[in-house]
C-alpha positions in Angstrom: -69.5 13.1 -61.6 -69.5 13.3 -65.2 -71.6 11.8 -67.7 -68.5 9.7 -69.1 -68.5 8.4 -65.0 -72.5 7.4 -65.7 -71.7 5.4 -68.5 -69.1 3.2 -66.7 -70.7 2.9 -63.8 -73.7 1.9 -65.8 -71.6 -0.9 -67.4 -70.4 -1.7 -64.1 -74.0 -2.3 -62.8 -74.5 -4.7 -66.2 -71.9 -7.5 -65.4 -73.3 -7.7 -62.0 -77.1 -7.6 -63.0 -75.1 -10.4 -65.9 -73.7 -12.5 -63.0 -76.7 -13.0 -61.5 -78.9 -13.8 -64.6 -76.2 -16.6 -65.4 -76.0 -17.9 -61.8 -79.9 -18.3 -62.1 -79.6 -19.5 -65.5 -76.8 -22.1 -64.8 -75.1 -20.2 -67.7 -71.3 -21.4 -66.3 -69.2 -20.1 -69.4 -70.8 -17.0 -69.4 -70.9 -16.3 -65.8 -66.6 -17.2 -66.6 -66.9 -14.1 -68.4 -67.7 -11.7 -66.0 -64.8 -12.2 -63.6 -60.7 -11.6 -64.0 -58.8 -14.7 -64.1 -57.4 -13.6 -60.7 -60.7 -12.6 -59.3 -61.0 -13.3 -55.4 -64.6 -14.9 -54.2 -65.8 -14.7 -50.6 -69.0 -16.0 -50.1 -71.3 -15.9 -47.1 -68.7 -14.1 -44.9 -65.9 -16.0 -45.6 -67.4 -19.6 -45.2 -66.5 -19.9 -48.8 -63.0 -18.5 -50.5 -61.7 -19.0 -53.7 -59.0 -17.4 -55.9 -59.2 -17.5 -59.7 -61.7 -17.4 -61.9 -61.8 -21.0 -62.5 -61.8 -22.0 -59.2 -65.1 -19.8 -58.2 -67.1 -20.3 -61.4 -66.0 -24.7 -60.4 -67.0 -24.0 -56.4 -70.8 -22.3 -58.3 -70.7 -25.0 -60.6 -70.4 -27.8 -58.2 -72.6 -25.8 -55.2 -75.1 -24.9 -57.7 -75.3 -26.7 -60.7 -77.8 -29.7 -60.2 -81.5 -29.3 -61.9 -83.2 -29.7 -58.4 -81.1 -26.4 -57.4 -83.5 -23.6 -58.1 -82.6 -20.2 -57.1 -83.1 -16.6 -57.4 -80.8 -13.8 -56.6 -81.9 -9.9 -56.8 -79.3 -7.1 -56.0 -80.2 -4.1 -56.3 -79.4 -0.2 -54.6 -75.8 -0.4 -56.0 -73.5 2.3 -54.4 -70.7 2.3 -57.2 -67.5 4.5 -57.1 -64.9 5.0 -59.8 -61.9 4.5 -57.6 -59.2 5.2 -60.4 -58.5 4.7 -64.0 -60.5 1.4 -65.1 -60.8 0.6 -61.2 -64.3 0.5 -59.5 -65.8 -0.3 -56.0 -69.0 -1.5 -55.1 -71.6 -2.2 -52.2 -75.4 -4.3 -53.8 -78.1 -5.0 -51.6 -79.1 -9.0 -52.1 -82.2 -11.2 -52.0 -81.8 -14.5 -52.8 -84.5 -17.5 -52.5 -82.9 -21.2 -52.9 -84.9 -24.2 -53.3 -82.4 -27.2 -52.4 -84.2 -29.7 -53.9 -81.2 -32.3 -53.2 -81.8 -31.5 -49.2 -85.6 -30.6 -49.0 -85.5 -27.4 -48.0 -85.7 -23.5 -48.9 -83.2 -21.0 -48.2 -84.6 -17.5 -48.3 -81.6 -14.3 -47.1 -80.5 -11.3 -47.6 -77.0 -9.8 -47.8 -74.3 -7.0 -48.5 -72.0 -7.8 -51.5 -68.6 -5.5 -51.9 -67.5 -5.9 -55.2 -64.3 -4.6 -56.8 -63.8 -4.4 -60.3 -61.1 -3.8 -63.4 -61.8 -2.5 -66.7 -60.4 -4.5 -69.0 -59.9 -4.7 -73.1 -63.1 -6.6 -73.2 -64.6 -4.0 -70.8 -65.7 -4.5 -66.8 -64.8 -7.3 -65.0 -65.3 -8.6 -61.3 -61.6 -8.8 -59.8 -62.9 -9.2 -55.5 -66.4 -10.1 -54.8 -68.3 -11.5 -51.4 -71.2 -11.2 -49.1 -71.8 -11.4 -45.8 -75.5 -12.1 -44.5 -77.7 -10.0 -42.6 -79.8 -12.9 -42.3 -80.8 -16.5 -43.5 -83.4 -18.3 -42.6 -84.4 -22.3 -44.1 -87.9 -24.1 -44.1 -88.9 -27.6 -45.1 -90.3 -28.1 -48.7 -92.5 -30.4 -48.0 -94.5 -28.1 -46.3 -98.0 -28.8 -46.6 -99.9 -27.4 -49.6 -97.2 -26.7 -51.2 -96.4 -28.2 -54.8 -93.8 -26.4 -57.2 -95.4 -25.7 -60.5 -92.6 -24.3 -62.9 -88.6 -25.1 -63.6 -87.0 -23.6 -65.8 -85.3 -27.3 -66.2 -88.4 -29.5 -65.6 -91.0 -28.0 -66.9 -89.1 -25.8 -69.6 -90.2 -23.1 -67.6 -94.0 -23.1 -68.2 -96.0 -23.3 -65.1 -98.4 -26.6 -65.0 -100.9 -24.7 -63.8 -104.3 -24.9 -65.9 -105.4 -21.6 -67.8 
């Protein structure tokens, strides 16, 4: 490996560490920006498939988009390899933690994504992604005791916690 391979694969690890930011953020026109226009999506082992960029930034969008949909995704251990000129593979670790405020409850999983990707003129770019889950698991949110204090939405993102 070369330290020209670092530096891509170092890029590479930036649009995905990008995706998820902008999937937590609701950030939908820049999320657009970090997949092909023919980019494949196939979430959650296949449950959910869409082709095209538009279509899997509209299927996030309309999945994820409400205020009361709260979520946080962490991947991390990336295992990336250059596979050819401008072509890349790669295999994230995920954590995710989903408040569905719409349906009351909390979605806490982890999962494998495989990721390919395609340097293009505007640099790396998602072209296949998809995970499948090594586990899920879901719990009421009105659990006793339990109160959410901060939204990045409702509250601005300042806790309403006293100092």
């Amino acid at each position: 490996m070369t330290p020209d391979d670092l530096v891509e694969i170092e890029a590479i690890k930036r649009v995905k560490y990008k995706y998820v930011r902008c999937l937590d953020q609701k950030l939908w026109d820049e999320i657009a920006e970090c997949f092909t226009a023919d980019a494949v999506a196939s979430y959650s082992g296949g449950k959910y498939s869409y082709d095209g960029r538009e279509a899997i930034v509209g299927f996030l969008v309309r999945s994820m988009g409400d205020e009361t949909f709260l979520s946080s995704h962490r991947v991390h251990h990336p295992e990336v390899d250059l596979t050819g000129p401008g072509t890349a593979e790669a295999t994230w670790a995920l954590e995710d933690t989903v408040l569905v405020g719409a349906f009351g409850v909390m979605v806490r999983g982890a999962a494998f994504y495989e990721d390919e990707y395609v340097k293009t003129a505007d640099g790396w770019r998602i072209s296949r992604t998809g995970y499948k889950r090594t586990f899920e698991e879901i719990e009421p949110l009105d659990r006793p005791g339990r109160k959410l204090t901060a939204s990045w939405w409702a509250t601005g993102g300042q806790s309403e916690l006293p100092a």
